[in-house]
C-alpha positions as CSV (number, residue, x, y, z in Angstrom):
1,X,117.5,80.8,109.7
2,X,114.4,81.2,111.4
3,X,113.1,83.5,114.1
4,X,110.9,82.3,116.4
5,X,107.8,84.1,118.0
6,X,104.6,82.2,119.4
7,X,101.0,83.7,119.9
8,X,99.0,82.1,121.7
9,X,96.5,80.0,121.3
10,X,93.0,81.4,120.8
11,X,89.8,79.3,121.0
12,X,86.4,80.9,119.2
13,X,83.1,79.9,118.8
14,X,81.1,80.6,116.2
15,X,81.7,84.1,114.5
16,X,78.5,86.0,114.6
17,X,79.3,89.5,114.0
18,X,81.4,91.2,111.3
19,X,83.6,92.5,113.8
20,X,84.3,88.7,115.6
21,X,84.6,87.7,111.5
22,X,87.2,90.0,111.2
23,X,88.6,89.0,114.4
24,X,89.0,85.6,113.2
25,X,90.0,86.4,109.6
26,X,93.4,88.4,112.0
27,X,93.6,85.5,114.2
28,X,94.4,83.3,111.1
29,X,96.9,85.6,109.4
30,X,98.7,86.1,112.6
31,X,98.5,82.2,113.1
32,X,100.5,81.8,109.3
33,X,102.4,84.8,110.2
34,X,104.3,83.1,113.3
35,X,104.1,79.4,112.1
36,X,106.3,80.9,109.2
37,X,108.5,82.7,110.9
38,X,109.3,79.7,113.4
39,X,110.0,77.2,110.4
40,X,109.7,78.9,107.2
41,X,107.1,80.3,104.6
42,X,107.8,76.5,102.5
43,X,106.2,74.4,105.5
44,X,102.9,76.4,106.6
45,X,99.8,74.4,106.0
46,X,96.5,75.9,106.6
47,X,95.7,72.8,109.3
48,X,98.6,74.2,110.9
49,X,97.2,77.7,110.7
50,X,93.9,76.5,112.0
51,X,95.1,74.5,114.7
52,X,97.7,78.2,115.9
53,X,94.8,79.9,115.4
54,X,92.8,77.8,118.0
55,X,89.6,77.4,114.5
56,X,88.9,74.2,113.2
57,X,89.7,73.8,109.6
58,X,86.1,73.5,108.5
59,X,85.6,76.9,109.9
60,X,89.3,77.8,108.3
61,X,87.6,77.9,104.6
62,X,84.9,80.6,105.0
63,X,87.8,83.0,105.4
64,X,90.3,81.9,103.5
65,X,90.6,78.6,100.6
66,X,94.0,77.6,100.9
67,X,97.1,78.5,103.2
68,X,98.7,80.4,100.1
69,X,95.7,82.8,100.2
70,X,96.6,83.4,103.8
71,X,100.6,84.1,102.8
72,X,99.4,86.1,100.1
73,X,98.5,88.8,102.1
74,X,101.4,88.6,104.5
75,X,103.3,89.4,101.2
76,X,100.6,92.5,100.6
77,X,102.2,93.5,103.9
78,X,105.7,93.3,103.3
79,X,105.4,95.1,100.1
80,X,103.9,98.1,102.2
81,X,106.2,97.7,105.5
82,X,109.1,98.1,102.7
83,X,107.8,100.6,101.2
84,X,107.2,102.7,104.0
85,X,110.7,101.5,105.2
86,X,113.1,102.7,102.6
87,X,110.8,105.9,101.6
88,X,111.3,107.0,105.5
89,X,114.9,106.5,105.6
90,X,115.8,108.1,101.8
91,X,114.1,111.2,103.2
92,X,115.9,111.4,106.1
93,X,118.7,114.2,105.9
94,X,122.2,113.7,103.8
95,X,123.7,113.1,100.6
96,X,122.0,110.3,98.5
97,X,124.1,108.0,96.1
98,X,124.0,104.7,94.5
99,X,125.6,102.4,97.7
100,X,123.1,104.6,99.7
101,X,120.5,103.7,98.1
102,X,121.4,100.2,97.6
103,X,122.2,99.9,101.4
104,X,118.6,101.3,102.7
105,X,116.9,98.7,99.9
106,X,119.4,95.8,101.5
107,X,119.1,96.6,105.1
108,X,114.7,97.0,104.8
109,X,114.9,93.6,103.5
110,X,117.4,91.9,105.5
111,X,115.5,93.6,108.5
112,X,112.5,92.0,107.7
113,X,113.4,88.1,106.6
114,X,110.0,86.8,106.7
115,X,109.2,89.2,103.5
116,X,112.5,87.9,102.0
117,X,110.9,84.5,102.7
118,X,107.7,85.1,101.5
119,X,109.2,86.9,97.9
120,X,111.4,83.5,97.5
121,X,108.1,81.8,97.4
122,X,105.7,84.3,95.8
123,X,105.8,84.0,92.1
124,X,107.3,80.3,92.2
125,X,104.5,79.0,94.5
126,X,101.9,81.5,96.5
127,X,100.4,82.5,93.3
128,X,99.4,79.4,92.1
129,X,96.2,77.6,92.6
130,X,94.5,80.5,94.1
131,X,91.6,82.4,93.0
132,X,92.6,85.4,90.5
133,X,91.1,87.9,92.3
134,X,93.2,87.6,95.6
135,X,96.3,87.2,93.2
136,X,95.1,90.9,91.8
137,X,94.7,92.3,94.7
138,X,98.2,91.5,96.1
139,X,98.9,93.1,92.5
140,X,97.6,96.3,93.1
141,X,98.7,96.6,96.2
142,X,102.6,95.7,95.7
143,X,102.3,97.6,92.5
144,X,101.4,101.2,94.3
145,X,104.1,100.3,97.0
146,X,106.4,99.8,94.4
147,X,105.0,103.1,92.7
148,X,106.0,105.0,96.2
149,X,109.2,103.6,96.6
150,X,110.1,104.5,92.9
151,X,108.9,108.0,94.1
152,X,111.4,108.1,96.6
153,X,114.2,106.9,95.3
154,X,113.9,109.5,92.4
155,X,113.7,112.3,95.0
156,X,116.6,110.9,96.3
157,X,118.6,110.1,93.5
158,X,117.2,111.9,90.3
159,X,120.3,110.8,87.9
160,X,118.5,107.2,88.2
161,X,115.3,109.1,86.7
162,X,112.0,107.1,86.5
163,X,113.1,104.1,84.6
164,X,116.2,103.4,86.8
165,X,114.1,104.0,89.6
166,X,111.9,101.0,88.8
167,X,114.8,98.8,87.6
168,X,116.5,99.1,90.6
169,X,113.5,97.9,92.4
170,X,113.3,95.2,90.1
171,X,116.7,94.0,90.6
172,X,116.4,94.4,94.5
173,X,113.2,92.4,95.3
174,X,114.5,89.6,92.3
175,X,118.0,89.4,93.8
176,X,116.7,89.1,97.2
177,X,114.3,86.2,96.7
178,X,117.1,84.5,95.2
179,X,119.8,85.5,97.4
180,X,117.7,85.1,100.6
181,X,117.4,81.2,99.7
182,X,121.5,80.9,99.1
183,X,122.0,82.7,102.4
184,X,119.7,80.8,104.4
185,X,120.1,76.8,103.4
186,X,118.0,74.2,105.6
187,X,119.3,73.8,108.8
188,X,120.5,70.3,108.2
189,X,122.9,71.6,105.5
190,X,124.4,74.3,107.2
191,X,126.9,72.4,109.4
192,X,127.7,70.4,106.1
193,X,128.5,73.4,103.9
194,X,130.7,74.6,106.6
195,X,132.7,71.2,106.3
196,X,133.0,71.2,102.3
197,X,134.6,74.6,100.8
198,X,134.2,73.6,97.3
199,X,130.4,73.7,97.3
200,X,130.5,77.7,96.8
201,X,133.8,80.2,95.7
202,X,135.6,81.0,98.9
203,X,135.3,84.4,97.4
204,X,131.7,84.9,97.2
205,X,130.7,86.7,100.4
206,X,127.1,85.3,101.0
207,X,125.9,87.3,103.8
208,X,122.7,88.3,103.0
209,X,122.5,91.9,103.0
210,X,126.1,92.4,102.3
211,X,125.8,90.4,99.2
212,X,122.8,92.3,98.0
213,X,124.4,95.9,98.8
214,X,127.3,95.1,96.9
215,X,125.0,93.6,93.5
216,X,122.5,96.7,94.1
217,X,125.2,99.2,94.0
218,X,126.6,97.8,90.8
219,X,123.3,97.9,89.7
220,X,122.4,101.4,90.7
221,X,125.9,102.7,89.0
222,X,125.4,100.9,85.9
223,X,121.8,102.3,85.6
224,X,122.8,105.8,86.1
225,X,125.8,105.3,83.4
226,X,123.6,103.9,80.6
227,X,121.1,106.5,81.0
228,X,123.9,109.0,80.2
């Protein structure tokens, strides 16, 4: 599944300023971030970026050194858009329990697929072959996102406590990387799989964020009853 929406083309000449620096650095994340939401995090090159982006790819490399440094920080901000997400809606009026919580941690995510996209690639291929510094700082950035959300979800449900407010994050954003691939196979497959029943239990309901509602709030519940 992917979910299309161009920008247009931009053509720069030489940045001269910090502000027309910056202005290109934004013009290249925006660049990654539509080429992967037309065909996927998997198939964004940073030629492909440069060419969006209207810079040539000599140019490309004074900003950032690979394509992955470039998704890298779209994953920086999908850690914060969640964040900011599910700590708005858990303090939001009304009783709090473990399906509630596990429903505003589903729907955020399932709201926002090119993060799910971007988390199925992160530890298995963004964070390789790029300079340890920018892998840090995407760190300490998801870390105090994560931090804020645990916050949250302990106002909201304070049987969870600290520690289950952490593993439930744990299981969500783990769950959802791996989830988010099952739901969403290439498109070439998904006519075939609809042909051949065996290749997955007709029981298993693999909608994404139904599927990772129902696993969170088993999570959530199990959490709460071991730390009795």
């Amino acid at each position: 599944m992917r979910y299309a929406q161009p920008v247009a083309q931009l053509t720069f000449q030489r940045a001269r300023t910090e502000e027309k620096k910056r202005q290109r650095a934004e013009a290249l994340v925006e660049a990654a971030r539509s080429l992967a939401m037309e065909t996927g995090v998997a198939s964004v090159t940073l030629t492909a970026v440069a060419s969006r982006a209207g810079i040539h790819y000599s140019a490309v490399r004074r900003y950032f050194t690979s394509h992955k440094e470039v998704l890298l920080r779209l994953s920086a901000e999908g850690w914060v858009r969640w964040s900011n997400t599910v700590s708005g809606k858990l303090a939001e009026p009304g009783a709090k329990s473990p399906s509630r919580i596990a429903g505003t941690l589903a729907e955020a995510l399932a709201d926002d697929p090119l993060f799910c996209d971007l988390l199925a690639n992160l530890h298995l291929h963004l964070e390789h072959e790029v300079d340890a510094e920018r892998v840090i700082e995407v760190r300490r950035i998801s870390t105090a996102a994560t931090r804020s959300l645990a916050d949250a979800i302990e106002r909201a449900l304070p049987e969870l406590g600290r520690s289950g407010s952490l593993d439930i994050l744990l299981a969500a954003y783990s769950l959802a990387a791996t989830l988010w691939q099952v739901a969403n196979p290439p498109a070439d497959l998904t006519d075939v799989y609809a042909e051949e029943p065996e290749v997955a239990p007709p029981e298993w309901n693999l909608d994404f964020a139904t599927a990772l509602t129902r696993l969170l709030t088993a999570t959530c519940i199990g959490l709460i009853s071991g730390s009795e």
